[in-house]
N, C-alpha and C positions, 0 to 999 in steps of 0.2 A: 810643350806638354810633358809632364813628368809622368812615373808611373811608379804606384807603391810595390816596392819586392822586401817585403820587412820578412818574409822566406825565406828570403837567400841573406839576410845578414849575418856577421861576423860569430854571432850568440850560436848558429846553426852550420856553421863550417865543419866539416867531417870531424878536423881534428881538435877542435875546441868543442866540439860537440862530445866526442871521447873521452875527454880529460875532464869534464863535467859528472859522466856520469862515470866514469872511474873512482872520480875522490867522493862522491856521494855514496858508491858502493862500499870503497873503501872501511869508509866512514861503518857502513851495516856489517862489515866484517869486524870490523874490531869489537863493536857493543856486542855482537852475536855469540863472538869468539868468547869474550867477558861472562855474558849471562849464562851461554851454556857451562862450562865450568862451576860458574856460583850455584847455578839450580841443580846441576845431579851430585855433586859434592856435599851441597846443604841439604839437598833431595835425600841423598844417602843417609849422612848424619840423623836428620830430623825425620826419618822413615815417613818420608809423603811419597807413595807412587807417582801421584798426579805430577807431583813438582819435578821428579824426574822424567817423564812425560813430555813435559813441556821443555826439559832441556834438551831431551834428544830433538823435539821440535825446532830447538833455536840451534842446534848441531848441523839438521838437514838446512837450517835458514843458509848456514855457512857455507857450505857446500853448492848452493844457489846462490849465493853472491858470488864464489868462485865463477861458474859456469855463467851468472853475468857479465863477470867483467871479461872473459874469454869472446861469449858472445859480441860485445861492446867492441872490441877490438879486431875482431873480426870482421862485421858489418859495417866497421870504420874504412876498409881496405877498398880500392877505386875496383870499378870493372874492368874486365880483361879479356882475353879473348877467351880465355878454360870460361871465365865467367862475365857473360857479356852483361847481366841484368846484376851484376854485384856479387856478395856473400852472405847475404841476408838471411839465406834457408838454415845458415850454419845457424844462427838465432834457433830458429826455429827447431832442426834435430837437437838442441840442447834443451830447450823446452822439454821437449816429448819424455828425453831422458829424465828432466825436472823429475816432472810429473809421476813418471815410474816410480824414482827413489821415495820419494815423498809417499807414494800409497805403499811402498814394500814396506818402509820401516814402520809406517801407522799402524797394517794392521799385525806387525810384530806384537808392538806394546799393546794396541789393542786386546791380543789373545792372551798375554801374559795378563793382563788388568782383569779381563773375565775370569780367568781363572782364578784370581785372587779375590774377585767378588764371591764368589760360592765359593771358596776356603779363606776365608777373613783371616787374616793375622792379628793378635790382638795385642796391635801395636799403635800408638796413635804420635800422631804427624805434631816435632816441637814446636815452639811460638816462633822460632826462628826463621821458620821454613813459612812463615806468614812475610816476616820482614821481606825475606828474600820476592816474594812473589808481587810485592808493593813494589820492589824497586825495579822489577821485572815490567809491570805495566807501566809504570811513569818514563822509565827507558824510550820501551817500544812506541807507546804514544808519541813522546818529542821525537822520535827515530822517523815516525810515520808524518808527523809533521812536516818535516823538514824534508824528507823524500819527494812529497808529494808537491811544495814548493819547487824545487828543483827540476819535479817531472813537468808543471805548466811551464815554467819558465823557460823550456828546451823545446815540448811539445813532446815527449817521449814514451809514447804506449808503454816499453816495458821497461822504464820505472818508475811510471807509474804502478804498475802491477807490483814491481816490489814493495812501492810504498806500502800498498793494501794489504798487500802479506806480511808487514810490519805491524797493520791495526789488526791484523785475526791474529797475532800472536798477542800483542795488547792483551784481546779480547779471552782467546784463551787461558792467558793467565790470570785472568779477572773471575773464568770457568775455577782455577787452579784454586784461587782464594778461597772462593765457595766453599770448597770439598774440602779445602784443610782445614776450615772452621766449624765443617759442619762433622768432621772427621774427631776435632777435638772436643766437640760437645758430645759426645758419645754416639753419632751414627759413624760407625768404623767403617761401614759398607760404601758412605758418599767418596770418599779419595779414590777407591776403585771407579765408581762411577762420571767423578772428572775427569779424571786418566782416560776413559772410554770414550766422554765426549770428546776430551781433545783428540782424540785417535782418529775421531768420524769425521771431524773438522778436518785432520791434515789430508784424509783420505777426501777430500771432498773438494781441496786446493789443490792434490797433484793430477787429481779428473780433470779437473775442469784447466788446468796448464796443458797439460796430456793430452785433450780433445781440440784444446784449439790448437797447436800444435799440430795436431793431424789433418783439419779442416784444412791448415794453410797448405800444405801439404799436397791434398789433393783440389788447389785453388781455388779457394775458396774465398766469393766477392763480397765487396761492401753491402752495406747493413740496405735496406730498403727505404730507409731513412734518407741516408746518406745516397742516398742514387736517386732520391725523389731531388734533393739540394740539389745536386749536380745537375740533373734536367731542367730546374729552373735556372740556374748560373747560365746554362749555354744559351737558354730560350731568349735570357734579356740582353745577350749580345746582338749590337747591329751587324748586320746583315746575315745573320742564319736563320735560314727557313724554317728549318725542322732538323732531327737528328735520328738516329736507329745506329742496331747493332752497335749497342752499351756494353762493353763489357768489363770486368774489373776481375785483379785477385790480389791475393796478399803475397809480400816478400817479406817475412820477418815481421817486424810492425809497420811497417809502410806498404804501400796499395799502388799497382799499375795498374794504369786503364787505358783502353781505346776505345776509339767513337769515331762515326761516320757522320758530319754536318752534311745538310742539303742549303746550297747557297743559289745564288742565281745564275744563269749558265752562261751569258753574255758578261759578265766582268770578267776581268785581266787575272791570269799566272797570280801574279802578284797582290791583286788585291784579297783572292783566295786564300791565298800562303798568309796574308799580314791577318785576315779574320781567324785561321787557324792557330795561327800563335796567341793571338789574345784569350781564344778560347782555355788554351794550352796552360798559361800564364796567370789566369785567372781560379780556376781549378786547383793548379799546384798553391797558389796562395790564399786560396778560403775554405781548401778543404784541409786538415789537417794532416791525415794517414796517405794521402798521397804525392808521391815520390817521383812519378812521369806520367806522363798523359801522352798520349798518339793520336794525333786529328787524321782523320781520312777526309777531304773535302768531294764532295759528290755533285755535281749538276743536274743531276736528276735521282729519283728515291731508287737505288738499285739492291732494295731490303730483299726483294722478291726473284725479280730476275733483271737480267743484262742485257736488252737487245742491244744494244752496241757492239759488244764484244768480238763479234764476227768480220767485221766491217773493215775494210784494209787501213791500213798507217797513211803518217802526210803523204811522205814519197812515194808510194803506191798512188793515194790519191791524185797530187798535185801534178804526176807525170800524165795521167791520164787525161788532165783537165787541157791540160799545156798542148800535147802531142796527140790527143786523139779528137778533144769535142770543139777545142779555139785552135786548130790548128791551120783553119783558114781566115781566122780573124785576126788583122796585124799587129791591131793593138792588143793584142795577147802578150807580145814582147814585152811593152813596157810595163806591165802587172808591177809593179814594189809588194806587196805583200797581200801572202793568203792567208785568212784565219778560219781551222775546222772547227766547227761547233757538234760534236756526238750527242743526240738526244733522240730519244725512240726509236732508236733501233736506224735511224738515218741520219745525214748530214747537212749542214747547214753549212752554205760558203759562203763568206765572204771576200769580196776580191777590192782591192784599194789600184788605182789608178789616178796618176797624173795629172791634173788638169789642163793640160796643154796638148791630151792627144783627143781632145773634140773642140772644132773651131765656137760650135754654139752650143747653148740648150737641149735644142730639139740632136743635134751629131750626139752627145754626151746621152739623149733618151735614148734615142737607135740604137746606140753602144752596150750598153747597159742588158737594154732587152734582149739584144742579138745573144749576149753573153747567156742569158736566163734561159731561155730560150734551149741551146745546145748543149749545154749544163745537165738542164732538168731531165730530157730524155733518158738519163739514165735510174733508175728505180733506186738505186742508194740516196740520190739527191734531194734532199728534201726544199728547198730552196736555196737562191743565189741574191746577194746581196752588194752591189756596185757602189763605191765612195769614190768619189773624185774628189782632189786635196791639190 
């Protein structure tokens, strides 16, 4: 029997995962580095606000690929013992920072651009600064293109989010258009006023990077969505009961979670342990944002309370059974193996014996009973359980 891990393929190995979005970011630092330049130089030239605007927007972009690729390379690094769950948050306090810079320098230009709507310059934006603003969106569009390519192809929440911060700059420059056309047709007031939008725009990308950034922060779990999938994922595994105590949060763009299965209380160590790992295995490979998963396997729903808990260990148990309740039964000796079963709050034994220490049927029934019998008198014992092999 095979089993799909198209998850853990070579495309998704830390460091081929790095080097992916490195030359992808790469790639956003150089157009960026490019456009900014051409838009506040031709901005300047050709007296369009907006179009300077929108360079310091592709300025801040730069600065955000920077603290990507930092990021990128960061969250690339194994766990350790400083960090046992990874580097992932580093992602994350570089977000937050994003977000900061992005809303401080918005509403800079923002306030400089109001001010220059109520005292208009009567200056109007050259045909130039149109050219420039065309080659600004057809840029950013293939930019965003090819990001967001890259971003399925890896599975990469945050670049994908850079991709999209490639189409709002697109998009704002498409704002920029507007204003200098409508700037050159004699309303001098609209360049102020795309400058403004683009301002509410950046201020509305470094929020919204800013906020989730803070969510993750204080752990913040998978969408309701995505927690509705996962309980069905676990439900159509055989042999789990039921499940509780779901819980999830984020590291960076990826998601731990842990979960309690209820399974059946008579299977094996092991048949428990192989249902947890499928569960485990299954998750990591069909949800995308998550990065580990933790099975707690339960034999009974302990959501609420734990009568078990109290109830003494094997050794405790098994000395008692051996030395205090069979200790005048001889075939106690030959016992090979005892199996506790913990449920409600009592105990279930099972005891395996020999088949050569009862000459008949009816010796092997006496035996058995005798066992239950001297066992049971104790209030922890919920019943006894005789195999003969």
């Amino acid at each position: 029997m095979t089993t799909s891990m198209d998850k853990h393929d070579t495309t998704h190995h830390p460091d081929s995962r790095y080097l992916t979005i490195r030359n992808v970011t790469l790639l956003g630092v150089v157009v960026n580095f490019l456009l900014s330049i051409i838009k506040i130089v031709f901005g300047w030239i050709g007296n369009s606000q907006a179009l300077i605007a929108d360079g310091l927007d592709s300025l801040s972009d730069l600065i955000s690929d920077g603290v990507t690729l930092i990021a990128a390379k960061l969250s690339s690094r194994k766990a350790d013992e400083k960090h046992p769950y990874g580097y992932a948050r580093f992602e994350t306090v570089a977000t937050i920072l994003i977000g900061i810079l992005l809303m401080s320098v918005a509403i800079w230009m923002a306030t400089i651009a109001t001010q220059r709507l109520f005292q208009p310059v009567l200056t109007h934006p050259s045909p130039i600064t149109l050219a420039v603003a065309v080659v600004a969106i057809l840029s950013k569009e293939a930019l965003f293109q090819y990001t967001n390519y890259v971003a399925e192809k890896i599975r990469s929440q945050m670049v994908r989010a850079n991709a999209w911060h490639h189409r709002s700059d697109a998009i704002s420059s498409v704002i920029v258009f507007v204003g200098i056309v409508g700037s050159m047709a004699g309303f001098v007031w609209l360049d102020a006023v795309a400058a403004i939008v683009v301002s509410l725009m950046i201020i509305n990308i470094g929020w919204e990077l800013g906020w989730r950034g803070v969510n993750q922060l204080v752990d913040q779990g998978l969408s309701p969505e995505t927690l509705q999938q996962i309980k069905q994922i676990i439900k159509s595994i055989d042999g789990v009961r039921a499940l509780h105590k779901l819980r999830s949060r984020y590291m960076g763009e990826k998601a731990f979670m842990d979960v309690h299965i209820l399974v059946s209380p008579f299977i094996s160590v092991s048949e428990g342990h192989h249902i947890g790992e499928t569960v485990e295995m299954r998750l990591i490979n069909e949800i995308e944002e998550l990065a580990d998963v933790t099975v707690h396997i339960d034999p009974e729903n302990d959501e609420q309370v734990t009568p078990s808990l109290t109830l003494p260990l094997r050794q405790e148990i098994t000395e008692y059974l051996q030395n205090h309740c069979w200790r005048t039964v001889e075939a106690h000796q030959a016992i090979e193996r005892i199996a506790l079963h913990y449920l409600a709050g009592k105990i279930t034994v099972e005891v395996y014996l020999p088949l050569e220490v009862a000459q008949n049927l009816t010796q092997a029934q006496d035996l058995a009973q005798q066992l239950i019998e001297l066992a049971t008198r104790d209030d922890t014992i919920h019943a006894v359980k005789v195999y003969f092999s």
